[in-house]
GULOTOR-474671 format. One record per residue (C-alpha): residue number from 1; x, y, z. Coordinates in pm, whole numbers, plus 50000, padded with zeros to 5 digits. Each point is the difference from the previous one (the first is absolute). Layout:
ATOM	resi	px	py	pz
ATOM	NUM	X	Y	Z;
...
***
This chain:
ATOM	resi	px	py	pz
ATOM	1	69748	61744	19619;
ATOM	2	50129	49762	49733;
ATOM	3	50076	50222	49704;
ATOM	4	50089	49865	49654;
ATOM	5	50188	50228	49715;
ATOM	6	49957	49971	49598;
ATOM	7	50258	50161	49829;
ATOM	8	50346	50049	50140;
ATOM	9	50147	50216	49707;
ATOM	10	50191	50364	50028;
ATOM	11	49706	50104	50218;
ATOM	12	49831	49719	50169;
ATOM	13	50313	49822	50093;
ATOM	14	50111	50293	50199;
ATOM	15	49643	50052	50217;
ATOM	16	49996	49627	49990;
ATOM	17	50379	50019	50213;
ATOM	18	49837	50204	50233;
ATOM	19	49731	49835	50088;
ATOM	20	50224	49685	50038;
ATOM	21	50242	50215	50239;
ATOM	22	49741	50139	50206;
ATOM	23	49901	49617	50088;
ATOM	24	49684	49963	49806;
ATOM	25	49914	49635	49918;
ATOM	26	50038	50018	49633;
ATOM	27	49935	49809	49661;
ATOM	28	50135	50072	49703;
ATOM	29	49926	49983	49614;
ATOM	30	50191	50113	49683;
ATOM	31	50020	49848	49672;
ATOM	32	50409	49987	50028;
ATOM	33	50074	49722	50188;
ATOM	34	50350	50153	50093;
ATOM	35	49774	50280	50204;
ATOM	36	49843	49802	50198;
ATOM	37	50257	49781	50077;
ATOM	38	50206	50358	50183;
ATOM	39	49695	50033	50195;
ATOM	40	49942	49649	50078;
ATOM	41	50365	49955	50143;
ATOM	42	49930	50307	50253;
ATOM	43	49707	49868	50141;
ATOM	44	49712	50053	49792;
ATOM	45	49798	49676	49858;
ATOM	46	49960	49948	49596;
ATOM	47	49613	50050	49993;
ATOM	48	49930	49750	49687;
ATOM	49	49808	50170	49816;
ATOM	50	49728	50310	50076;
ATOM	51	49711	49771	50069;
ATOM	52	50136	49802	50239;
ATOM	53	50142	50366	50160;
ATOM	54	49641	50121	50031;
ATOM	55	49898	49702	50185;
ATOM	56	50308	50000	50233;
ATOM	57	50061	50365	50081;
ATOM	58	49758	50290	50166;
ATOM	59	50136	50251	49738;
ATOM	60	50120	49934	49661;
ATOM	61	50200	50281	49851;
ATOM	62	50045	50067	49650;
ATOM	63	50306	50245	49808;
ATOM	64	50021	49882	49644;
ATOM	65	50065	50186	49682;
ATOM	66	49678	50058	49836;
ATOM	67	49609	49993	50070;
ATOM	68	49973	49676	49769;
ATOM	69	50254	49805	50231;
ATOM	70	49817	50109	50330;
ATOM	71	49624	49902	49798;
ATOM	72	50151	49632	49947;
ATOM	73	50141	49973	50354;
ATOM	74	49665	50131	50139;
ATOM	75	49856	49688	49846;
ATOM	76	50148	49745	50105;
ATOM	77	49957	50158	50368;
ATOM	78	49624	50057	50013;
ATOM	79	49894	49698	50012;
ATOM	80	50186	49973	50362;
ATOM	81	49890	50363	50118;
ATOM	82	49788	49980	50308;
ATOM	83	49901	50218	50313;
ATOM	84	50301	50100	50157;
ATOM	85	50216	50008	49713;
ATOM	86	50158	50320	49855;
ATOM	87	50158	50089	49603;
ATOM	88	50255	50255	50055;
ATOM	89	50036	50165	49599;
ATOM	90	50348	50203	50033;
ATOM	91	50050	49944	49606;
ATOM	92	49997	50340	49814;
ATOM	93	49631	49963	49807;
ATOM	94	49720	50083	49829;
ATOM	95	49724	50122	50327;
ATOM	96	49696	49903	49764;
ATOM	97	50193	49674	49995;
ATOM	98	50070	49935	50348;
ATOM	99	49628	50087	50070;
ATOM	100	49917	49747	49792;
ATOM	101	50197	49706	50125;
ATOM	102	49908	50140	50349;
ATOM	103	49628	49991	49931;
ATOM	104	50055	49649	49973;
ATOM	105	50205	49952	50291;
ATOM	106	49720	50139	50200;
ATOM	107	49741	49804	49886;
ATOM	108	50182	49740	50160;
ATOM	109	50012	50137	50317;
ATOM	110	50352	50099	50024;
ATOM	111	50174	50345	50037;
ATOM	112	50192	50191	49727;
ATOM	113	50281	50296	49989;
ATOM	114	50212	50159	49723;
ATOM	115	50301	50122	50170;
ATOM	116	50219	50169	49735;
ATOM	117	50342	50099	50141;
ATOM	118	50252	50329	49912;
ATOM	119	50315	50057	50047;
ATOM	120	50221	49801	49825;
ATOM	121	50159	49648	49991;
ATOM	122	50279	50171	50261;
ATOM	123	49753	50076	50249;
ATOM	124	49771	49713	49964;
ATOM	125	50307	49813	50080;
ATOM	126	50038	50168	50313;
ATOM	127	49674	50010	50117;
ATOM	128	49896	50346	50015;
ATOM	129	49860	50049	49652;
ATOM	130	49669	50120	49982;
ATOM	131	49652	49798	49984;
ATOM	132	49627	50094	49872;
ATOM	133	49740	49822	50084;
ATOM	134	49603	49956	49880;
ATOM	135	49773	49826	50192;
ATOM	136	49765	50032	50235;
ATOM	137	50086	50067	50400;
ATOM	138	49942	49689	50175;
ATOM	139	50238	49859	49666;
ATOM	140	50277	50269	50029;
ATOM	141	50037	49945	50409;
ATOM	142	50011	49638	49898;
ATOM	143	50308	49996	49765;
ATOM	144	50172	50340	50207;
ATOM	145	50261	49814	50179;
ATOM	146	50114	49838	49633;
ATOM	147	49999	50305	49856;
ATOM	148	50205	50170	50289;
ATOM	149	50252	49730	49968;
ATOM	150	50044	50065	49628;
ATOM	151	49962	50386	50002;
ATOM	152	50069	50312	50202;
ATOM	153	49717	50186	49887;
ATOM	154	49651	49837	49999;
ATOM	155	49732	50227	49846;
ATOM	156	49621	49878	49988;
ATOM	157	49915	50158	49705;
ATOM	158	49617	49868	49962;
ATOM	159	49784	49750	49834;
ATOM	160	50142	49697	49775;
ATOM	161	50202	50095	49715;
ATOM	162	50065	50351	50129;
ATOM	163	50371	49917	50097;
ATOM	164	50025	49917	49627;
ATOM	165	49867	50247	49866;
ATOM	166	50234	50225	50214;
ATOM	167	50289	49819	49849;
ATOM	168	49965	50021	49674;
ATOM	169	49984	50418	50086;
ATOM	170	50339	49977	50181;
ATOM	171	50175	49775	49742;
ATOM	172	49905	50219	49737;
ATOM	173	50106	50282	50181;
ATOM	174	50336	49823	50055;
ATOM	175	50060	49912	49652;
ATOM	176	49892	50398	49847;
ATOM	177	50299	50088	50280;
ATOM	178	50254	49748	49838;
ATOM	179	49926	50112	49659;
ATOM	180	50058	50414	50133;
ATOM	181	50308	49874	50177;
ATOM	182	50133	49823	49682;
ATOM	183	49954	50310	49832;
ATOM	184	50111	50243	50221;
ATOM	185	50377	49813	50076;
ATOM	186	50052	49967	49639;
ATOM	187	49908	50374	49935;
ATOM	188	50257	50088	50315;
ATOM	189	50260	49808	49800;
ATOM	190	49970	50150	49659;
ATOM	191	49973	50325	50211;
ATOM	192	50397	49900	50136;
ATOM	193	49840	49977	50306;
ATOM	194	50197	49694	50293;
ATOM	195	49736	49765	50020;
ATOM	196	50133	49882	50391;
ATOM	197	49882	50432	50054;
ATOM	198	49744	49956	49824;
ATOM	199	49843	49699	50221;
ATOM	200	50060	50209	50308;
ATOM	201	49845	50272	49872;
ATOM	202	49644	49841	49932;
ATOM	203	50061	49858	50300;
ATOM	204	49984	50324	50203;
ATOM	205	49746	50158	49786;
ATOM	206	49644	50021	49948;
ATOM	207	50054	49717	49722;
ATOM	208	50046	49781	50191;
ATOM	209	49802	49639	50055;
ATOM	210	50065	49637	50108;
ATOM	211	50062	49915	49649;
ATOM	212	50315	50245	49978;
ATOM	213	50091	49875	50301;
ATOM	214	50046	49634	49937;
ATOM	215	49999	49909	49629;
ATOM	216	50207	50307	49879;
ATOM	217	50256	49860	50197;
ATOM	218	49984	49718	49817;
ATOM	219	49993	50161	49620;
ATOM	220	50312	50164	50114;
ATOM	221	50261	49737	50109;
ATOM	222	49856	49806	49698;
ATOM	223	49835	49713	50169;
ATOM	224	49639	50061	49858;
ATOM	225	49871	49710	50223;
ATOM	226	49683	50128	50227;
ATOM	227	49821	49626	49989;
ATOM	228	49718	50131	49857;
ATOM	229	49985	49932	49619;
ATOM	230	49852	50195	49663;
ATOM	231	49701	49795	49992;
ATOM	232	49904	50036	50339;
ATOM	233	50030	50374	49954;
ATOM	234	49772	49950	49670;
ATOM	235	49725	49842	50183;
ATOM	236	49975	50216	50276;
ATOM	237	50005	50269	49781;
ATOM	238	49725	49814	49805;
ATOM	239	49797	49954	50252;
ATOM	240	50027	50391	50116;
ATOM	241	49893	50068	49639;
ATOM	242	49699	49781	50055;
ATOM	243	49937	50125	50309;
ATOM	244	49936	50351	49800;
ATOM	245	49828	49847	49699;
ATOM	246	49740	49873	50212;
ATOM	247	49931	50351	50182;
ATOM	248	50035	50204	49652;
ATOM	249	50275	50188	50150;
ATOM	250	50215	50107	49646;
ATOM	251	50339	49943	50121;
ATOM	252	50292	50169	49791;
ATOM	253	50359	49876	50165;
ATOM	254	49867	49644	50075;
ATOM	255	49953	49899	49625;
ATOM	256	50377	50147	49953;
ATOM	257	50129	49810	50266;
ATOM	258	49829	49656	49834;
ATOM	259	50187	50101	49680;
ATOM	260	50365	50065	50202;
ATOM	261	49958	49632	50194;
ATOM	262	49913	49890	49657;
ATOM	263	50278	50081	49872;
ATOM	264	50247	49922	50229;
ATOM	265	49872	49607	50005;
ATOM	266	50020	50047	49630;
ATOM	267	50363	50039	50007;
ATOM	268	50144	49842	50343;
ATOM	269	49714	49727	50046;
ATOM	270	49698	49976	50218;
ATOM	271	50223	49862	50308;
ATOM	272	50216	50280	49998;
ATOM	273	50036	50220	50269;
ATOM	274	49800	50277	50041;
ATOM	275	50299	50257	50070;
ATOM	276	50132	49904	49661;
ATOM	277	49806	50247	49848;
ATOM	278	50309	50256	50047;
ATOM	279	50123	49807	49721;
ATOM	280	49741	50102	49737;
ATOM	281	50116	50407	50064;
ATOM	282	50399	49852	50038;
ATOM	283	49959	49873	49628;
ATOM	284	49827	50268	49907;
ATOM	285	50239	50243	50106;
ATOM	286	50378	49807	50024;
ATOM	287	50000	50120	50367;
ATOM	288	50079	49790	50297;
ATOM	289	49789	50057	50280;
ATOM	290	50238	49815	50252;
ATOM	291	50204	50158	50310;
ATOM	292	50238	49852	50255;
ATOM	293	49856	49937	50374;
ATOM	294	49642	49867	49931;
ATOM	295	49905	49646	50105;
ATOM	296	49986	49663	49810;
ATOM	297	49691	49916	50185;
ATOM	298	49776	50121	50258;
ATOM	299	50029	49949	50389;
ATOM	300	49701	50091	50274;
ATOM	301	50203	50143	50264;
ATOM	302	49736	50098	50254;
ATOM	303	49970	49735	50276;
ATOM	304	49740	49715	49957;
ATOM	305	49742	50110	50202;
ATOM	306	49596	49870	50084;
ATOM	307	49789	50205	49796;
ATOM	308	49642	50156	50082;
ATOM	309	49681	50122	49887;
ATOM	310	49985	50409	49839;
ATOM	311	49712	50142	50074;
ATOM	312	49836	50157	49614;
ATOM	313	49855	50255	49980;
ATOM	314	49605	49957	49977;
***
């Protein structure tokens, strides 16, 4: 199947590469020119634009920053959607959103997913990072053998705009574990605790979590680069909040974390990086939560491998 690909930033270019090194005929779209021109010089054709991707490809995928950007390229596609043709949503958004634009998909007779990844940019780079999906069967065994090329893990998680709503949870949860990490490494220092311990420690205990394990590596050599940025974290966080709001469930730690991620794009801008939150406790404190040994950047070094379907438990 002919597959075309909006969006080829931190995220999309990466699941975008493996799609084009698993051999599937692939399009590609991204506002920088410079992107597209990488792909386009290993093989991949420059789609145009996202109307003219709809009417040459089977699936159209989508990874963009925000649900605005995925609205605006959902309309210049519909018009071209047809029987036989799939949307693929793998942009962290809004579900009431996504059901929206896919309402409209629908009604003209083509098929829609939201396939949310996790895992971080290392692993989606790889391959084996991991993939929700909403949509309905006959949809989901459709767009399977993409989604094992771009992920190890595969999980069917229910109707349209489940997988997002599922994301949102997770990112949220990711970010409340930064925030306890930050705090907990800069307490160890002022403590006169070694901060290269005090990694390994977590890292053996009942604290411990994905999150320690990849971007407290990177608060401690310094690099503070995790390709994800602080408003990115703000809007999933947002749209966990909303999430709430709308069922009347009074969250207490979700309004603090808004005010934190306020904060920090107050004072190192809204592109920052998200692990440069250390800094707000670090200037708070004079303490330099650095140690020798940690990694400048993260590497995926489990073996590339065809992903497949979990099974959930329903």
């Amino acid at each position: 199947m002919k597959t075309g690909f909006i969006g080829l930033g931190n995220v999309g270019g990466k699941l975008a590469g493996s799609l084009l090194r698993g051999g599937v005929p692939l399009m590609v779209h991204d506002l920088d020119a410079d992107l597209v021109a990488a792909f386009t010089a290993n093989g991949a054709e420059d789609g145009g634009d996202p109307a003219r991707m709809m009417q040459d490809c089977d699936n159209v995928i989508t990874c963009l920053p925000s649900p605005a950007a995925s609205a605006a390229v959902v309309a210049r596609m519909l018009p071209h959607m047809s029987p036989g043709k799939t949307w693929v949503e793998m942009s962290t958004t809004d579900a009431a959103e996504v059901q929206r634009l896919g309402a409209d998909v629908i009604a003209q007779g083509a098929a829609v997913a939201d396939c949310p990844v996790s895992g971080g940019c290392h692993r989606a780079d790889t391959g084996n990072i991991s993939i929700y999906a909403g949509c309905d069967r006959p949809t989901f065994e459709r767009i399977l053998p993409l989604l094992t090329i771009m992920g190890r893990k595969i999980l069917h998680t229910g109707d349209l705009g489940s997988a997002s709503v599922l994301k949102v949870m997770t990112n949220y949860l990711a970010t409340a574990n930064l925030l306890t990490l930050c705090e907990a490494l800069t307490v160890m220092k002022a403590a006169g605790m070694d901060l290269g311990t005090t990694f390994d420690a977590i890292a053996i205990s009942s604290g411990n979590s994905f999150v320690h394990e990849t971007e407290s590596q990177l608060i401690l050599s310094g690099a503070r680069d995790v390709n994800f940025t602080l408003d990115l974290v703000q809007k999933d966080v947002g749209l966990f909040q909303k999430l709430a709001d709308l069922h009347n469930v009074p969250l207490e730690i979700s309004p603090l974390m808004i005010d934190i991620l306020t904060d920090g794009q107050r004072r190192f801008g809204d592109r920052a990086q998200s692990d440069r939150l250390i800094e707000r406790l670090e200037e708070a404190t004079g303490l330099d939560i650095t140690a020798p040994g940690f990694p400048d950047r993260l590497i995926d070094t489990e073996p590339e491998e065809r992903g497949a379907e979990m099974a959930a438990r329903r």
